[in-house]
NUMARTI-535325 format. One line per 3 residues: number of its first residue (from 1); their letters; for each residue x, y, z of C-alpha. Coordinates in pm, 1 decimal. Each point is the difference from the previous one (the first is absolute). Layout:
NUM	A	X Y Z ~ ...
//
This chain:
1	XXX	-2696.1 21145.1 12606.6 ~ -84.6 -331.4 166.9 ~ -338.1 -27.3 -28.0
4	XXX	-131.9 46.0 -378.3 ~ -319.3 -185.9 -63.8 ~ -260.5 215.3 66.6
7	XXX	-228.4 -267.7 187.9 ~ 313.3 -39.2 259.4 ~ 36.3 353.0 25.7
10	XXX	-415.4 16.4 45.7 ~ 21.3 -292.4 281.3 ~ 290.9 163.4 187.7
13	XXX	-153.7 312.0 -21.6 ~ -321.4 -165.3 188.7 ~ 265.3 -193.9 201.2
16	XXX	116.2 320.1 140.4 ~ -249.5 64.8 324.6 ~ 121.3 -366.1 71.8
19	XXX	351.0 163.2 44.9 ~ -108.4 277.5 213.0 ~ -207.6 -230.8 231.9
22	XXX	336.0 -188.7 37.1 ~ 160.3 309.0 84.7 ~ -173.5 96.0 196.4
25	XXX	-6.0 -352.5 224.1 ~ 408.4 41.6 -8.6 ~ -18.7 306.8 142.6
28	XXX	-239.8 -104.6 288.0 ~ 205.2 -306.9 29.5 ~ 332.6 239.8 10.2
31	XXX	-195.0 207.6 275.2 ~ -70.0 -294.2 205.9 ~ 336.4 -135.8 55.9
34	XXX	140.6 346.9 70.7 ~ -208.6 295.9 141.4 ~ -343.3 -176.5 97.5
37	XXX	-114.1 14.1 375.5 ~ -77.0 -333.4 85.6 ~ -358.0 -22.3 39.9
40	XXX	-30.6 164.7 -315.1 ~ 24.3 -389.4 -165.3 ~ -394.8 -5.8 66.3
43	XXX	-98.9 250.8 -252.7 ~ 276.7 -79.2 -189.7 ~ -81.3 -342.1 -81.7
46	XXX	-283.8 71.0 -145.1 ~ 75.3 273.2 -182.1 ~ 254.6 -231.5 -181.5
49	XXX	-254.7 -275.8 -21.4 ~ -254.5 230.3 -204.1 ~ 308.2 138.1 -197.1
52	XXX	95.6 -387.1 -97.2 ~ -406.3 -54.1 -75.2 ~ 2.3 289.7 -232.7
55	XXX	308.9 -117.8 -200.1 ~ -195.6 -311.4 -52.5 ~ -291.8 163.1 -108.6
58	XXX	205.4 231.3 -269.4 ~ 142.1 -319.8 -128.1 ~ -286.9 -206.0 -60.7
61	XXX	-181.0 305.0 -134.7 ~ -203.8 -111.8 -285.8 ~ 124.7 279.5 -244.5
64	XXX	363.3 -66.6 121.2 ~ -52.2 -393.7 -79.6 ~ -120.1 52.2 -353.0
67	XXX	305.7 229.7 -92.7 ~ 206.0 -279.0 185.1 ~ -170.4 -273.4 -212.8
70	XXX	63.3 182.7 -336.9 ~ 390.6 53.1 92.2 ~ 14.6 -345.2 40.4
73	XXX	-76.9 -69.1 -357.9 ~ 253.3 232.0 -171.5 ~ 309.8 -211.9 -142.2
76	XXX	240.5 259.9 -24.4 ~ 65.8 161.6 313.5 ~ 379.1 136.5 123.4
79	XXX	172.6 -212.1 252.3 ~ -129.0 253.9 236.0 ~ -347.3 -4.6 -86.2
82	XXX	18.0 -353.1 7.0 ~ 153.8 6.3 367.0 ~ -240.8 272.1 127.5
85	XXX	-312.1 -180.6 -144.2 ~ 125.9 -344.1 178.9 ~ 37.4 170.5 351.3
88	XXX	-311.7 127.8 -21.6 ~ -181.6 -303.3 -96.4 ~ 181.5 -213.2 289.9
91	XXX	-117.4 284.1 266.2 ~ -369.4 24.2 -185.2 ~ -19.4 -411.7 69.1
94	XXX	83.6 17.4 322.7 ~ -255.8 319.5 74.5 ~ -216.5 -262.8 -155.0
97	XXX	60.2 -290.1 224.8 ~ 2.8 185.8 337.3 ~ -354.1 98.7 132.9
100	XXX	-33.7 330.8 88.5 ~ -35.9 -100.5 358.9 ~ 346.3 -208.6 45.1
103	XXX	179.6 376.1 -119.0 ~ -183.2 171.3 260.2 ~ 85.3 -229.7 238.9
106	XXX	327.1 -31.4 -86.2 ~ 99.0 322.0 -49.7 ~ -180.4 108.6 367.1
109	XXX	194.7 -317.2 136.8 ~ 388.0 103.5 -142.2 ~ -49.1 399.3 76.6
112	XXX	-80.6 -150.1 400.4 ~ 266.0 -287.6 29.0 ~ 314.6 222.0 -84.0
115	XXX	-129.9 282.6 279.9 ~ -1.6 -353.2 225.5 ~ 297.9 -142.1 -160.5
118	XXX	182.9 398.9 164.1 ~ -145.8 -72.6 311.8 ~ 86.4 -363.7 46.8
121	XXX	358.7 57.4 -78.2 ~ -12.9 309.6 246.3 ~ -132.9 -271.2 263.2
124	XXX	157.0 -302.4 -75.4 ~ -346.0 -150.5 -34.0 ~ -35.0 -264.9 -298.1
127	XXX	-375.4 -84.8 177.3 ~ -107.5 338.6 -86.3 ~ 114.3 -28.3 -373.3
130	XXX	-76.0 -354.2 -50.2 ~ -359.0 14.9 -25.4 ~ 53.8 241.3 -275.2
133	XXX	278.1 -184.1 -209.5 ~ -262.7 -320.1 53.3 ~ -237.2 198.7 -198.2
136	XXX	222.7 102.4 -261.5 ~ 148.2 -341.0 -75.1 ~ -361.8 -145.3 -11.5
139	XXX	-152.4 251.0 -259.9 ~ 328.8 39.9 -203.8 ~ -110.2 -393.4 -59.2
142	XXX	-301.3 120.1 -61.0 ~ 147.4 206.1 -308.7 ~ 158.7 -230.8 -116.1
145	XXX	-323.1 -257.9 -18.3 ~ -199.7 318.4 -133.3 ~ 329.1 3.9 -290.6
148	XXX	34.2 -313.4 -83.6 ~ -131.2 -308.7 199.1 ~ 214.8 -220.6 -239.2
151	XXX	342.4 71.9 84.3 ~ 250.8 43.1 329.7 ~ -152.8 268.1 220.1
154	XXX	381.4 103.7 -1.8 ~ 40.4 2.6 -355.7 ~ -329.4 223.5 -78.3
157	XXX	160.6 249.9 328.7 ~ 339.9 32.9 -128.3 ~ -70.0 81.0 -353.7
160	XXX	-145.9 338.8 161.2 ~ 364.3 58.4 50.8 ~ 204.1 -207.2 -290.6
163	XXX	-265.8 -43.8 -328.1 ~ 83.5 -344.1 -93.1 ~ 200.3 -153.7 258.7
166	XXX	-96.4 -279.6 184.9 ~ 112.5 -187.3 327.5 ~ 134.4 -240.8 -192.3
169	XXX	227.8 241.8 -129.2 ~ 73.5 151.6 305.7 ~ 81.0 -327.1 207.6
172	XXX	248.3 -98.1 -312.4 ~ 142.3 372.3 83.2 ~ 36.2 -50.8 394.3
175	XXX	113.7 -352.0 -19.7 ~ 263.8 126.2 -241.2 ~ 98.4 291.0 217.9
178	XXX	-59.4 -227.4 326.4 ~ 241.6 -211.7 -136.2 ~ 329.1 304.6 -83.4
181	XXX	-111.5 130.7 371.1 ~ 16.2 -340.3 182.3 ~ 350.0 -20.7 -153.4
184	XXX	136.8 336.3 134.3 ~ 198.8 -18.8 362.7 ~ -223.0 290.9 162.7
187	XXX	208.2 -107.4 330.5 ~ 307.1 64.8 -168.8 ~ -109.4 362.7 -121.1
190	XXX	-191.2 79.8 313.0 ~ 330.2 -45.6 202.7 ~ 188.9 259.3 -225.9
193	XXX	105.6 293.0 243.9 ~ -159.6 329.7 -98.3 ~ -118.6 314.0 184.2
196	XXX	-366.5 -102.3 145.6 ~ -177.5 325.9 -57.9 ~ -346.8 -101.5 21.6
199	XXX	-81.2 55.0 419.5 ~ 160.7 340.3 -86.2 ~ -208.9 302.3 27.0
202	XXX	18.8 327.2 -223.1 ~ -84.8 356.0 -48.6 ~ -382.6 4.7 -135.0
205	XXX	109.3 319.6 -128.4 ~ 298.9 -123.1 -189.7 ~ -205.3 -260.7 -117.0
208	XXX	-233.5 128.1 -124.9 ~ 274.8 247.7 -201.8 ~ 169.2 -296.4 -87.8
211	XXX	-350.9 -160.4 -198.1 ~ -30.8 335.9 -157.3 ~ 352.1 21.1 -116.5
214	XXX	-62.9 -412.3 -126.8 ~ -329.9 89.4 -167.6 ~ 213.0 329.3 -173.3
217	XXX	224.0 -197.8 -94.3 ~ -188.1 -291.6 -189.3 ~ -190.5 246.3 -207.1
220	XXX	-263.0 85.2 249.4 ~ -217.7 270.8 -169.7 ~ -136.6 226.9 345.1
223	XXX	-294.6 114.9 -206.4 ~ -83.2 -353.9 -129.2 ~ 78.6 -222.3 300.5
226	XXX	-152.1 57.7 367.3 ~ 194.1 -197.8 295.9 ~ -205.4 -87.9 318.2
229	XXX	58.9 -216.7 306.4 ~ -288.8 -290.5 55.2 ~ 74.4 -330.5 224.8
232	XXX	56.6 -213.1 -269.5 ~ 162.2 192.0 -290.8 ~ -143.2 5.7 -358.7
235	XXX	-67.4 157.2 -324.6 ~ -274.4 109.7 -192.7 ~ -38.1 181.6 -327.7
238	XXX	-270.2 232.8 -91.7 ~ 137.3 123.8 -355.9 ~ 316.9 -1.9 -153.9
241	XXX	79.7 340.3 189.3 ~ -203.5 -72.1 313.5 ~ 215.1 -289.9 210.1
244	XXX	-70.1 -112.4 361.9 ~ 296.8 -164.7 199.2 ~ 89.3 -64.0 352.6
247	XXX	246.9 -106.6 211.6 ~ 9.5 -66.8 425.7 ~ 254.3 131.9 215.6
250	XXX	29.8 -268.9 307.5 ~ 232.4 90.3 273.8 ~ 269.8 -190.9 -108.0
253	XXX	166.1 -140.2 -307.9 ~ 25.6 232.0 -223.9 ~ -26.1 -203.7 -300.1
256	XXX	-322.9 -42.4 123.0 ~ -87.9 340.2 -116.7 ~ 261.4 -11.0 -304.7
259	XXX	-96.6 -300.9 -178.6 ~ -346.8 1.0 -57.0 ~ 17.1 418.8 -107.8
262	XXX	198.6 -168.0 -257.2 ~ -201.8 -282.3 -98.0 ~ -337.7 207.8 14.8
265	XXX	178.1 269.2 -234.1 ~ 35.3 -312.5 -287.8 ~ -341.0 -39.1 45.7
268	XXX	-104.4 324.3 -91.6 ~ 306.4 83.0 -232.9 ~ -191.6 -268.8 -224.5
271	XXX	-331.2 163.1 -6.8 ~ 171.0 355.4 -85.3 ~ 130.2 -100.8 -295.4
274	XXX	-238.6 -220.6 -110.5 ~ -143.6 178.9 -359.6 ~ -266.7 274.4 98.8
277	XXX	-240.5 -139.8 -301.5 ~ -10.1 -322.9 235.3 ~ -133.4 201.0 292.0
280	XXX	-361.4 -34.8 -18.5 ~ -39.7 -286.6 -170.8 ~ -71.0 -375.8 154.4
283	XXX	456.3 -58.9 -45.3 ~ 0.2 270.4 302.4 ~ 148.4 -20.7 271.5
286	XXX	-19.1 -428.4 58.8 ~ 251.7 -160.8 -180.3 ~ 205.3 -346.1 108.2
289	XXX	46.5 56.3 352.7 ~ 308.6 -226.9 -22.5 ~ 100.7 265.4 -280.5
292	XXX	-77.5 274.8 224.6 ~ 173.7 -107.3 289.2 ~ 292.6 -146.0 -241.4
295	XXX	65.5 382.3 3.4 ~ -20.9 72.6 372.1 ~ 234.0 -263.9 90.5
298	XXX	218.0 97.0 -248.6 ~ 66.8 356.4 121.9 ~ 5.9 -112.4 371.5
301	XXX	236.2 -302.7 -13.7 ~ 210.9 26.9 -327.1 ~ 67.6 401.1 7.3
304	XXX	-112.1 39.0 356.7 ~ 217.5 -238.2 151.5 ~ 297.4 110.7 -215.1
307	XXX	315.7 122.0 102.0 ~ -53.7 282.5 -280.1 ~ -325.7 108.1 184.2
310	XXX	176.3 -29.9 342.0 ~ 312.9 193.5 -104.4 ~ -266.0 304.4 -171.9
313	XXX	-167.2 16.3 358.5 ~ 318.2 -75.0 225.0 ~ -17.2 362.6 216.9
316	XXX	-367.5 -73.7 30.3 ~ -19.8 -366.2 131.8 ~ 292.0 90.6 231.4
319	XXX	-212.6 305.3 135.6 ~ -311.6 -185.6 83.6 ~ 164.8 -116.0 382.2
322	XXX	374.7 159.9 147.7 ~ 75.5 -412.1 9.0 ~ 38.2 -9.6 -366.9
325	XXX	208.0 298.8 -53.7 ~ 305.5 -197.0 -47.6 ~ -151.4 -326.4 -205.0
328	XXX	109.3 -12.9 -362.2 ~ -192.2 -102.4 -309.4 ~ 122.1 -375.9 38.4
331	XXX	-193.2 3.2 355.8 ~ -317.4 161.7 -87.6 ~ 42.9 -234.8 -352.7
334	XXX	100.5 -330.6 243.5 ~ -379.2 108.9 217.7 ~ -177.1 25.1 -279.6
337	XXX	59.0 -266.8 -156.6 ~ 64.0 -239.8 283.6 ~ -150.9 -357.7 -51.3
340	XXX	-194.6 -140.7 261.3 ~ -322.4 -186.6 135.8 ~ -239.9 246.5 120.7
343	XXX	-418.5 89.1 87.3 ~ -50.7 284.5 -206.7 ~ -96.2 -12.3 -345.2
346	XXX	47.2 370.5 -111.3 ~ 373.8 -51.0 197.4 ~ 125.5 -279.7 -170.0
349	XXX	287.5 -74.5 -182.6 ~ -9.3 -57.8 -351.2 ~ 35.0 -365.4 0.9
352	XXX	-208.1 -150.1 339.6 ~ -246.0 284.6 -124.3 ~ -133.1 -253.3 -235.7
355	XXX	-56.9 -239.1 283.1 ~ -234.9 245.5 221.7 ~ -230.6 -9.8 -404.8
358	XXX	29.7 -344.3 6.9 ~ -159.4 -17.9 341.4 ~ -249.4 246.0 -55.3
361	XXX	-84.9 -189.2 -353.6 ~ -51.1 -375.0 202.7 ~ -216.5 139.8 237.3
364	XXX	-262.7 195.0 -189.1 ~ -39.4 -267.0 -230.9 ~ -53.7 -280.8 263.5
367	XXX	-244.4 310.3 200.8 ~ -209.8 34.6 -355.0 ~ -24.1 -378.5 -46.5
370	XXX	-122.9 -6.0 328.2 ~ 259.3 -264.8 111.0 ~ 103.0 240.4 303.4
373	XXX	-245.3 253.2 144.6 ~ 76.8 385.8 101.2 ~ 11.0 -166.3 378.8
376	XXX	291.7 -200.8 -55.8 ~ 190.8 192.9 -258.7 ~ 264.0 158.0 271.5
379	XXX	103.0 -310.1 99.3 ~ 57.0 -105.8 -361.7 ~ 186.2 325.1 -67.7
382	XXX	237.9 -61.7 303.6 ~ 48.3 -386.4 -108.5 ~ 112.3 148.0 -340.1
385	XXX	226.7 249.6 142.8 ~ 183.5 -238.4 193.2 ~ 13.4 -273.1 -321.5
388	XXX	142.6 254.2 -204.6 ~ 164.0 280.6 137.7 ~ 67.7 -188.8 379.2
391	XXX	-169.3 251.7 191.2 ~ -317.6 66.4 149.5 ~ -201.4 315.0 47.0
394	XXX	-12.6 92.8 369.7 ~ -354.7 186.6 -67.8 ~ -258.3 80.0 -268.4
397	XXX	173.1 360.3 -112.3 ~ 296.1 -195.4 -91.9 ~ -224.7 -271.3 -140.8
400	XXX	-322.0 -62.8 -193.2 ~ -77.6 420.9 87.3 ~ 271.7 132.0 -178.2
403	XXX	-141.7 66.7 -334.4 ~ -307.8 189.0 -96.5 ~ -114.2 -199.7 -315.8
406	XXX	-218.2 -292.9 115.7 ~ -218.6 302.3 153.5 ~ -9.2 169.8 -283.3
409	XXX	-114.5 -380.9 -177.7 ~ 273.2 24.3 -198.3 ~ 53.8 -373.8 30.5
412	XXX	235.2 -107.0 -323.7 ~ 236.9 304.8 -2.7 ~ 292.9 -116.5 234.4
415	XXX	142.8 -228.7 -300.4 ~ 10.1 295.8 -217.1 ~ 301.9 122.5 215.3
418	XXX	207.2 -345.2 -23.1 ~ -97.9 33.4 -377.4 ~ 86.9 346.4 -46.0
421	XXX	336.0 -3.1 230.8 ~ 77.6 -234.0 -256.6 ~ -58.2 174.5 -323.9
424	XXX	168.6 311.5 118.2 ~ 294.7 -234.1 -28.0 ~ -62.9 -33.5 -348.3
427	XXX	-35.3 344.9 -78.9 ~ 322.9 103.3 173.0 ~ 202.3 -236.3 -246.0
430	XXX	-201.2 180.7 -295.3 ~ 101.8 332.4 153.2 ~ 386.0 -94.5 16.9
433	XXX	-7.7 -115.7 -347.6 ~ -161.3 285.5 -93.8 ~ 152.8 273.9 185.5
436	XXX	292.7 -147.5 159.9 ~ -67.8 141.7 367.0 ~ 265.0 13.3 273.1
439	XXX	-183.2 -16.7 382.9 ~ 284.8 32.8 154.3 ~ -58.3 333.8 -130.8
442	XXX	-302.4 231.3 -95.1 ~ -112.2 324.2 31.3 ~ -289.7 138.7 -208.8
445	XXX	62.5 -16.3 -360.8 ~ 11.4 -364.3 70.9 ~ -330.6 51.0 148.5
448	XXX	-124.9 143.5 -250.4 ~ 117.1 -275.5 -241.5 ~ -118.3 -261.2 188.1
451	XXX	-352.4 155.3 1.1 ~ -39.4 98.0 -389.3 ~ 60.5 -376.2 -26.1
454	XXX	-264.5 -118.9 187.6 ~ -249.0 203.3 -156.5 ~ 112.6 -73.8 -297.5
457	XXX	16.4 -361.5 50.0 ~ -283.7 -31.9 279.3 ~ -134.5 318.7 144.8
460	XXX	-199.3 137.3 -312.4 ~ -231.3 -301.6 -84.9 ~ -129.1 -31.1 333.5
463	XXX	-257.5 -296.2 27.0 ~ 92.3 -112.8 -412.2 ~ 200.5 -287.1 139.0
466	XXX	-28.7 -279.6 216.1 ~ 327.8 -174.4 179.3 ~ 92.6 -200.7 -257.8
469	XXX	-58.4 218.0 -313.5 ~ 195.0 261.4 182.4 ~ 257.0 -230.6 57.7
472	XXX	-1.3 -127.3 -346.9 ~ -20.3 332.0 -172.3 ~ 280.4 150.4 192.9
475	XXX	240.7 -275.3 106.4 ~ -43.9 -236.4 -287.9 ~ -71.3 -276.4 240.5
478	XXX	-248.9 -155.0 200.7 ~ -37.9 91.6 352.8 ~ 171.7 -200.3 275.1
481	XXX	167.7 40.3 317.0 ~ 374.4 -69.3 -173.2 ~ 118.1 367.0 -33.7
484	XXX	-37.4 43.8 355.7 ~ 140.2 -325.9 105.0 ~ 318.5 145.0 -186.7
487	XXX	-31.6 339.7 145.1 ~ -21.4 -174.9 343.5 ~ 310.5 -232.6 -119.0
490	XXX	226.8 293.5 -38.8 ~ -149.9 241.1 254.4 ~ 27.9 -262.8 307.1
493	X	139.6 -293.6 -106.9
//
């Protein structure tokens, strides 16, 4: 048992309907991005505003707050008591902070903007979005003066994502990671010949076999996991044995399809093995996003991009067009991993993917200090392109459009991806200690291996552990960027 103490058994027991109203917002959010008619969003948003008023309401419940203030005076609560009780009280202070009126607003505002966000990508229309992102960048600063006044508006919006971590922290990270990229000769790797499979077209039919054969394959679990198609793909986790993913199929490229079915399926490989006593308890489902994606970037670039996983799926990848019929593992290996400046985050290479975070990172930070405004921030986005990556967007689906998170005011989350591409470096050196794994070949027992060690490791605490304690705990050491600047070393260099 995890919980003992019968006052923390008593205030997660009255914690409980706070659970279900979060459920029940997933599931309407899950709903929106996938099966939703489009004018829907009006009834929508304010179905999920009252829903988000409610949970406030439950929190701040009188009753609830005396139980809360009685578990805060017991001295000899379980590691997971004492993890469950802080979570709760960081979430109860910010319920307290936030007027009932800013969550209304807010929550009709981010349920509208990502309908608009669909349709302005559709159109090529940043006017008809930018109204809408204005809006979200000025009350997110809003939050963060309603959070705490006294520090970075930054600081108080990324620790939504990262507990702890700071931007001082995080520019030491990307000036230390600038500095390894700055050194690599991308013209040198971009010029490598290789089979350029990415204007290629493919079967939607084999594709979509080949996902389901990938997801079978990595321990997908059909009566656990769900796979849908939305226009930006994503996961989302109900329960432990309820899990939301979903991928895109464009018309060509079809690593475009591929790679994020793999990376969603880390997502919600986490949250299935996360310990069931966790589920409905304030250490479900958030965790360190940089942890969680640590685990999504793992499975798509380090096994995905494998010559193991390509050799497994040869027959497959080769049926997906008659022009690959007589390309070999090396050439479907030599595409995928194929090192080059490009506009597309989700289509990046492992190494100038860290630039497109980078980019993403400057920019919302100099849009929430309000030293750029919504108006000008394509301009700045193509400037940065060009500074880092030489190359400029030649329209707004290719450029500030091509991610869904600013609309759903998730401004803070692109670092987590840098950070967790990262740390999936250092869990892959753990794992070959550990297990001594050969990608140049795998087939399922591997799989299987690979997986009991995450949730061993990982998987089953859920949100115990923050970046660094995970990294700590596990790896003995404290988190940096080094691993992968060795894995890159010997990959590429």
């Amino acid at each position: 048992m995890k919980f003992n103490n019968p006052t923390i058994k008593l205030l997660l027991d009255n914690y409980r309907p706070v659970w279900s109203l979060m459920y029940a917002n997933h599931l309407i959010n899950w709903d929106t991005e996938t099966y939703m008619p489009a004018k829907g969003v009006q009834s929508r948003s304010k179905v999920l505003a009252d829903l988000n008023l409610a949970i406030q309401r439950q929190l701040l419940d009188k009753e609830f707050l005396s139980i809360l203030k009685q578990a805060k005076e017991i001295k000899d609560l379980n590691i997971y008591e004492q993890k469950a009780l802080y979570y709760l009280n960081k979430s109860i202070d910010q319920y307290l902070k936030l007027p009932a009126q800013y969550i209304s607003e807010w929550s009709e505002l981010i349920a509208v903007t990502s309908v608009i966000w669909a349709e302005a990508r559709k159109k090529n229309d940043y006017q008809l979005f930018e109204p809408y992102l204005a809006k979200i960048f000025k009350m997110t600063r809003q939050r963060a003066q309603y959070l705490d006044p006294s520090k970075n508006e930054y600081d108080v919006i990324f620790d939504t994502y990262e507990d702890g971590m700071t931007t001082r922290e995080l520019d030491n990270y990307f000036s230390n990671l600038r500095n390894f990229l700055n050194k690599i000769p991308l013209d040198s790797l971009s010029h490598k010949k290789y089979q350029d499979l990415e204007k290629e077209g493919y079967s939607l039919v084999k594709m979509q076999q080949l996902n389901a054969k990938v997801l079978d394959f990595l321990g997908h679990d059909p009566e656990r996991f769900r796979l849908d198609v939305s226009t930006h793909p994503f996961s989302l986790f109900l329960s432990p044995h309820d899990l939301r993913i979903t991928t895109r199929y464009p018309k060509l490229g079809f690593n475009t399809s591929l790679m994020p079915t793999i990376h969603e399926f880390g997502h919600a490989l986490f949250a299935s093995n996360v310990d069931e006593e966790l589920e409905s308890t304030p250490l479900w489902p958030d965790t360190s996003y940089a942890l969680h994606e640590s685990q999504s970037r793992f499975w798509e670039n380090i096994l995905g991009r494998s010559r193991g996983f390509i050799k497994y799926f040869i027959k497959d990848l080769r049926s997906l067009n008659p022009k690959f019929k007589d390309l070999d593992v090396e050439d479907f290996y030599d595409f995928l991993n194929h090192v080059k400046p490009s506009l597309i985050r989700v289509e990046a290479d492992e190494i100038t993917y860290h630039y497109h975070i980078l980019i993403r990172y400057e920019i919302e930070r100099a849009l929430l200090a309000g030293e750029i405004d919504t108006k000008e921030a394509p301009q700045y986005w193509n400037k940065a392109y060009e500074k880092y990556l030489g190359i400029t967007p030649a329209n707004h689906i290719e450029g500030i459009l091509q991610d869904i998170h600013w609309s759903f005011g998730s401004i803070g989350y692109f670092p987590t991806y840098s950070l967790g591409s990262t740390l999936s470096a250092m869990w892959d050196h753990e794992l070959q200690k550990d297990l001594n794994l050969d990608y140049e070949q795998l087939n399922k027992k591997e799989i299987a291996l690979i997986n009991d060690w995450f949730k061993t490791n990982i998987h089953q605490y859920a949100g115990m552990y923050s970046l660094e304690e995970s990294s700590l705990r596990v790896c003995k050491e404290e988190f940096s960027s080094q691993k992968w600047q060795s894995y890159i070393n010997k990959k590429y260099l």
